[in-house]
C-alpha positions in Angstrom: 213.6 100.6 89.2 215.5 98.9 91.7 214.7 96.4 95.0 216.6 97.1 97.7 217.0 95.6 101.2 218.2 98.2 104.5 219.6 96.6 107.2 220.1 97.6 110.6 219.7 96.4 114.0 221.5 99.2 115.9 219.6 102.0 118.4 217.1 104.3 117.2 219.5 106.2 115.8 220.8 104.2 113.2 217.5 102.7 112.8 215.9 106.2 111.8 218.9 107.4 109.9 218.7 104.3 107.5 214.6 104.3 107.3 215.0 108.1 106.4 217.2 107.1 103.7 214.9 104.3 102.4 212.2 106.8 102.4 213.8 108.6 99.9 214.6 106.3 98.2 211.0 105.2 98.0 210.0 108.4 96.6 212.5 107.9 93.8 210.5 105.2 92.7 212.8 102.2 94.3 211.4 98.5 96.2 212.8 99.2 99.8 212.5 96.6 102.3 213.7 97.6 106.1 215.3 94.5 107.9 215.7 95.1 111.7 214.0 94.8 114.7 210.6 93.9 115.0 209.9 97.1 117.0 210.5 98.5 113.6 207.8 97.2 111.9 205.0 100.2 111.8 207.7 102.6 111.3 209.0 101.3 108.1 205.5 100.6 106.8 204.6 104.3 107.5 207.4 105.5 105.2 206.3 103.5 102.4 209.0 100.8 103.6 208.2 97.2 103.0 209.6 95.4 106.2 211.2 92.0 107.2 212.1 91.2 111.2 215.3 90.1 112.1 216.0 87.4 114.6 218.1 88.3 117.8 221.8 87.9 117.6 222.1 85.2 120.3 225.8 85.2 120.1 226.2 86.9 124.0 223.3 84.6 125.3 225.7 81.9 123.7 228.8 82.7 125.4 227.5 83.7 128.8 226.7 80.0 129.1 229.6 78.8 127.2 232.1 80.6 129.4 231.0 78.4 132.3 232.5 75.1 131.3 236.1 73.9 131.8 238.6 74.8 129.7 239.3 71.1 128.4 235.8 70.6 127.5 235.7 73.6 125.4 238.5 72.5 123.8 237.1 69.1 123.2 233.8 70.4 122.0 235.6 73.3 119.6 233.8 72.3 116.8 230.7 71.7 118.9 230.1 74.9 120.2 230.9 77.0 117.1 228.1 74.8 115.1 226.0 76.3 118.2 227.7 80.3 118.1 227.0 80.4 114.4 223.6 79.3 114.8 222.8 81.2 117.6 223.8 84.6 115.4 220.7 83.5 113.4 222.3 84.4 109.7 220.2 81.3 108.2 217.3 83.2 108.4 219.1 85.9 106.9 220.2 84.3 104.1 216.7 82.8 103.3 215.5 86.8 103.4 218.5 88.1 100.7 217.4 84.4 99.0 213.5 85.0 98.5 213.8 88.8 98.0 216.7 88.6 95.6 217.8 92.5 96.0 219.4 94.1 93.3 221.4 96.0 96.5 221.6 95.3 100.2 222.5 98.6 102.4 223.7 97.2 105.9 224.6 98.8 108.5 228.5 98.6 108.7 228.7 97.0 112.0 226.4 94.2 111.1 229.3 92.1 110.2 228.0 88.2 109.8 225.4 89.9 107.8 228.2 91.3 105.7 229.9 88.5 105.2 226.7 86.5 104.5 225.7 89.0 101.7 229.2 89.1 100.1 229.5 85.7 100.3 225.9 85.1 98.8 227.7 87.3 95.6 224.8 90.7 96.3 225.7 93.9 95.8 225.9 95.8 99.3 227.1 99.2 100.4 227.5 99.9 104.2 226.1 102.3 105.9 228.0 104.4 108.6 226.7 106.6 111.0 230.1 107.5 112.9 232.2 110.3 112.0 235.1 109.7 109.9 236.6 106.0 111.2 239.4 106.1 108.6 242.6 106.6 108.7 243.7 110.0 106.9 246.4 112.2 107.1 245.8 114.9 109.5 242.7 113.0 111.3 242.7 112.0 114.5 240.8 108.8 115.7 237.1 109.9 116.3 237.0 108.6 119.8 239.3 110.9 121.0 239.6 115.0 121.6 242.5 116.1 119.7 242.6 118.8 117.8 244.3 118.8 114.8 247.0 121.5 114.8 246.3 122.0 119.0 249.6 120.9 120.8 251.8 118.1 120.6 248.4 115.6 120.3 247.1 117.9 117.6 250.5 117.2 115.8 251.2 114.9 112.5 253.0 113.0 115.1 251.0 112.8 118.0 248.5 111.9 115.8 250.3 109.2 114.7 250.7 108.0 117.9 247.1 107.9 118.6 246.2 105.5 116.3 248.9 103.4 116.9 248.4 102.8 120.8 244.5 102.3 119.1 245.7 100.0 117.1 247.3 98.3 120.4 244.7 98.5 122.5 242.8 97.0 119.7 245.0 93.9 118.8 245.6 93.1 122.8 241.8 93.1 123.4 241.5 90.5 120.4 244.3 88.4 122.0 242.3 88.5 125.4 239.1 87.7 124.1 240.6 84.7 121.6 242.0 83.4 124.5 238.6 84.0 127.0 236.3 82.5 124.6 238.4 79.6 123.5 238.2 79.5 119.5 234.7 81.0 119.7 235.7 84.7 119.9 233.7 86.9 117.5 236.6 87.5 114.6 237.3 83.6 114.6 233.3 82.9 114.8 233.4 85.3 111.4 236.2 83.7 109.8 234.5 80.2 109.8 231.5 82.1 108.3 233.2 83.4 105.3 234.9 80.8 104.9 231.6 78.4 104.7 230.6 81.3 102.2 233.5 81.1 100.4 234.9 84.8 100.7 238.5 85.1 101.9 237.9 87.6 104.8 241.5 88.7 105.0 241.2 90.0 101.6 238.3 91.8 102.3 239.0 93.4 105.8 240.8 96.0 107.4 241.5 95.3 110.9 244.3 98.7 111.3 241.0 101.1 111.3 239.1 102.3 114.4 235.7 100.2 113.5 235.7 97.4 116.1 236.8 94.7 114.6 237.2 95.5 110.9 236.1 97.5 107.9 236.0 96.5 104.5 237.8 98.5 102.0 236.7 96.9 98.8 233.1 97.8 99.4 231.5 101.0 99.1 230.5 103.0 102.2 227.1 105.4 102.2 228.2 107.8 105.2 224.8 109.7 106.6 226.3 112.7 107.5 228.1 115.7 105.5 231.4 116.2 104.6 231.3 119.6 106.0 230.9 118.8 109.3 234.2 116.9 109.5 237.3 118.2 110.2 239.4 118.4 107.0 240.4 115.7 105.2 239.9 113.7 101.8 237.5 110.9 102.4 239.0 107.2 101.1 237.8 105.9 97.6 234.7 104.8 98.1 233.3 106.3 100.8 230.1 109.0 99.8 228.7 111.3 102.0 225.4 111.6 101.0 224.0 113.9 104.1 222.3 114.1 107.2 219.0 111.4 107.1 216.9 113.2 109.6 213.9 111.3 110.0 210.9 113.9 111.1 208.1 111.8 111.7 209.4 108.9 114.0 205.7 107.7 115.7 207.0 108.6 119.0 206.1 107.3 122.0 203.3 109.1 123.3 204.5 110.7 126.6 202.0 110.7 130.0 199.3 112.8 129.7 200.3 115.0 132.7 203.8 115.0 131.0 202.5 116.7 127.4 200.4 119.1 129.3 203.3 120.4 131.1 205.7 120.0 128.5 202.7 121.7 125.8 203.0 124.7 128.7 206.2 124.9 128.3 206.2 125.7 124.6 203.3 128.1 124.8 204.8 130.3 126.9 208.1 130.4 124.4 205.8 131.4 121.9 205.2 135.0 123.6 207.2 137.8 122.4 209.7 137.7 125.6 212.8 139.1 124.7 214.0 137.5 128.3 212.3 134.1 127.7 214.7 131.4 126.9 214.3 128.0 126.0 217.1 125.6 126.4 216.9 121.6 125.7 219.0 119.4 127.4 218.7 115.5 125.5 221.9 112.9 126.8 220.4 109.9 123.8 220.1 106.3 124.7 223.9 105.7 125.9 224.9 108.4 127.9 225.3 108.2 131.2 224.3 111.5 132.5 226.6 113.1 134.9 224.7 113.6 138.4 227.0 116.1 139.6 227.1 118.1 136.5 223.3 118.1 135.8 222.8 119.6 139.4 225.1 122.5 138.3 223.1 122.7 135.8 220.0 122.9 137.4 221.2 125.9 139.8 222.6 127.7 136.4 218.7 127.9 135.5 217.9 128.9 139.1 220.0 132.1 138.4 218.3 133.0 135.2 214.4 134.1 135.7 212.8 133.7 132.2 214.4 130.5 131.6 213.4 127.4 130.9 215.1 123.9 130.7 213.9 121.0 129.2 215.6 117.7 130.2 214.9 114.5 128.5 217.1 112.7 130.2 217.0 109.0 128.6 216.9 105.3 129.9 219.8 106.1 132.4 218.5 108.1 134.9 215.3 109.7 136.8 213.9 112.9 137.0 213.9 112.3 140.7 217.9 111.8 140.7 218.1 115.5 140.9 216.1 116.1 143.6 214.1 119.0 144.0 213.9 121.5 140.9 212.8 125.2 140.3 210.2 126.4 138.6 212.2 127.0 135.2 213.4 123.2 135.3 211.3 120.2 133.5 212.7 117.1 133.3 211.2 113.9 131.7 212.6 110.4 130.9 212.0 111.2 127.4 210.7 113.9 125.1 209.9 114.5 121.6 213.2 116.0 120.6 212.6 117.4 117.1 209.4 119.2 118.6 211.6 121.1 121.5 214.4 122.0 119.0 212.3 123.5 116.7 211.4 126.2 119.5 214.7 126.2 121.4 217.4 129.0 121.8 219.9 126.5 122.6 220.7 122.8 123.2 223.0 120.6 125.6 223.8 117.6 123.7 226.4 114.5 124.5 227.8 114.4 121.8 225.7 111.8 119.4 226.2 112.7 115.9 222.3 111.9 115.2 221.6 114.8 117.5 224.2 117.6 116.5 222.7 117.0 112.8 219.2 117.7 114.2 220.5 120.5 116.0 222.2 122.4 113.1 219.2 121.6 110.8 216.6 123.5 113.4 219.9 126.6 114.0 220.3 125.6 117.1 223.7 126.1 119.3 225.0 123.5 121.0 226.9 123.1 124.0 228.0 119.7 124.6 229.2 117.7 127.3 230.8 114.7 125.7 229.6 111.6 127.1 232.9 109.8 126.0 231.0 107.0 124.5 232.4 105.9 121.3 232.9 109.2 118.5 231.2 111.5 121.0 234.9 113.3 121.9 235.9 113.5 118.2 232.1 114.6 117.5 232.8 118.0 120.1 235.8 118.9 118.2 233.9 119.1 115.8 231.0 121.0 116.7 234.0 123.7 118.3 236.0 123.1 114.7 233.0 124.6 113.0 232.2 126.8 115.5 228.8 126.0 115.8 228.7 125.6 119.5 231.0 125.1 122.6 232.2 122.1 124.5 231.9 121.5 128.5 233.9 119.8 130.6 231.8 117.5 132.8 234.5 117.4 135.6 235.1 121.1 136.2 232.6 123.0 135.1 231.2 125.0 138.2 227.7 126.5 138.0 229.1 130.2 137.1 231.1 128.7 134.6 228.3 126.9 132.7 226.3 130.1 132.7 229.2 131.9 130.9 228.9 128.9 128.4 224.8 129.4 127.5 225.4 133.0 127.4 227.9 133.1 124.9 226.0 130.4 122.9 222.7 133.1 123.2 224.6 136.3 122.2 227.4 135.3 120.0 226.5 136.2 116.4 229.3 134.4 115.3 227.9 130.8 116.2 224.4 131.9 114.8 226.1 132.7 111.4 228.5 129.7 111.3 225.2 127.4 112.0 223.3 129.0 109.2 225.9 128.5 106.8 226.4 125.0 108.1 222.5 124.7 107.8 222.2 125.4 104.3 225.4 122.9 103.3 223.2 120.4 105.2 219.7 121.2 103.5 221.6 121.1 99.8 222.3 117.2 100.3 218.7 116.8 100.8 217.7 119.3 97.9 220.2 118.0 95.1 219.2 114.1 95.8 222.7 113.4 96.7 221.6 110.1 98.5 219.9 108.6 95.8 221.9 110.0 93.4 224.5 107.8 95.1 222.6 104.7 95.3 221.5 105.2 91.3 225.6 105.5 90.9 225.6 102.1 93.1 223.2 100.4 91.0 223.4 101.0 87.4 227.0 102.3 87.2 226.2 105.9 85.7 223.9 104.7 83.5 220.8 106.4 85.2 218.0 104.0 86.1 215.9 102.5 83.9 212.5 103.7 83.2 
């Protein structure tokens, strides 16, 4: 069988997406070393993963300092100070990993770009990995960043469609300019363009610049996307891009929360065990990015007020505190964080921002969604989505009043057509898992349809 080397150094997300996807790949009888974070380390070993620890991207330390001398001396020094950027992205050590390991394919997480170019240029075989929606331009797909609706209005239109990528593709090209000329010859895509070209690989033949992915893609290599096909709104995926399913990792050594904290939160789920046929569970979780609404979150709160025999569990991330909402009810528990997978396998319903990560945990444990897009990144283009399918409802942050938000959670507890659309978008999900599509992919990747060796 096959070695293969996983990289990543994004959030937890993508970090337990691609360790999910090594574990399985373990199982089929593959080598699989996790490269990322240090913090990383116990979880890859647990999954049967071998593990190698990245060292920090430097590259922002770098340029905070850089920016603070004159624009001459930058000039003067141009060579100077991109011997320091590219050392200070710390792909040497990199290449010493893919050097002694010798993988017969490197997975690596599509934004990790001077780790792409390193690998191409050191001639291994890679895929990328993507955890985003669809970042591609098709016909009839909107950018994912955005909320248009395909066939909805003029936006929803082939045209105004059209136009959406285009003032992307602006917005895109002006903020290149800006930073080119900010960072004086030490901006990221002419940092990358020395690297390839050290590596010998000619990085405009390799890159596509007109797509959403900040800065590039690359459209000659093949793309493992960790999500299903059926989720997205319709289209027909570019050549070479496989959707191999939602990688849901289950057992993620969490961080054990405060002992007063899991006795309440333990409470919490006994009680939704009884056979109440008023008792509701509903789990609010806003991920590692999202900025949680104050105002919103208070409406929230009051919603629950209004409802006796329901309870809310907020897990409400790095961004704010429990004691940002002030007082709460009885029915209302809020924590910084919470096991996630735990709560959704008892809730009635969840409030989600929109990651992708956490609508594909959702829809694996049934449960509707009403989200209130965080407008990070794909979370907009995620929502349409989610309403697309009809598997849950979207929110509007900025108007919603209290009554209005109970009309949403009501709906998503009685409507039988939500219930039936996520059970038929359940089972789509659980048949990726079931038919080995993933490593059925990778074995496609590796020995060219021949089937592994024995």
């Amino acid at each position: 069988m096959a070695v293969i080397l996983a990289v990543t150094n994004g959030p937890s997300g993508m970090r337990w997406s691609t360790i999910e996807l090594g574990r399985r790949l373990v199982a089929a009888g593959h080598t699989v070393t996790f490269a990322g974070d240090p913090s990383a380390h116990d979880l890859a070993e647990h999954h049967g993963l071998g593990f190698c620890p990245l060292g920090s991207n430097g590259v922002d330390a770098f340029l905070a300092e850089d920016t603070t001398g004159s624009l001459i001396d930058r000039l003067r020094r141009l060579p100077e100070r991109r011997c320091e950027a590219r050392r200070s992205t710390g792909i040497d050590a990199f290449v010493s990993v893919l050097g002694s390991l010798r993988p017969d394919l490197v997975l690596i997480d599509g934004e990790m770009h001077e780790h792409i170019v390193a690998t191409a240029g050191a001639g291994f075989s890679l895929a990328l990995l993507n955890t985003f929606a669809s970042i591609w331009r098709r016909p009839g797909l909107p950018p994912p960043h955005t909320s248009i609706q395909p066939g909805v209005g003029w936006r929803g239109s082939r045209f105004g469609i059209t136009l959406a990528w285009m003032a992307f593709r602006m917005r895109k090209r002006a903020r290149f300019l800006r930073l080119r000329a900010q960072r004086v010859g030490c901006d990221r895509i002419s940092l990358l363009r020395g690297l390839a070209s050290e590596m010998g690989l000619d990085l405009d033949r390799e890159t596509d610049a007109s797509q959403w992915l900040i800065p590039f893609t690359y459209p000659r290599f093949p793309v493992l996307s960790l999500h299903a096909l059926e989720f997205e709104l319709p289209h027909e995926p570019p050549p070479g891009v496989h959707y191999v399913g939602p990688m849901v990792l289950e057992d993620r050594l969490d961080r054990p929360m405060a002992e007063a904290d899991r006795r309440l939160l333990d409470g919490v789920l006994d009680r939704h065990v009884q056979s109440n046929p008023d008792r509701v569970l509903i789990f609010a979780g806003f991920g590692s990015f999202f900025t949680a609404r104050r105002r919103w979150l208070r409406r929230l709160v009051a919603a629950i007020r209004e409802r006796p025999g329901w309870e809310l569990v907020l897990a409400l991330g790095d961004r704010s505190e429990p004691a940002d909402l002030g007082e709460l009810p009885a029915g209302v528990h809020a924590f910084a964080r919470a096991p996630q997978l735990e709560i959704l396998a008892r809730a009635d319903a969840a409030i989600v921002h929109g990651g992708i990560n956490t609508i594909d945990e959702c829809v694996l444990a049934g449960v509707p969604m009403l989200t209130s897009c965080g407008g990070e990144t794909d979370m907009a283009g995620n929502t349409v989505r989610v309403v697309h399918h009809g598997i849950g409802l979207a929110a509007d942050p900025e108007r919603d009043t209290t009554g209005r938000i109970l009309d949403r959670l009501d709906r998503l507890l009685g409507d039988l057509s939500i219930a039936g659309n996520l059970s038929r978008m359940g089972a789509l999900y659980r048949a990726y898992s079931e038919e080995e599509v993933a490593q059925r992919a990778v074995d496609r990747l590796l020995f060219g349809g021949r089937g592994p060796s024995p």
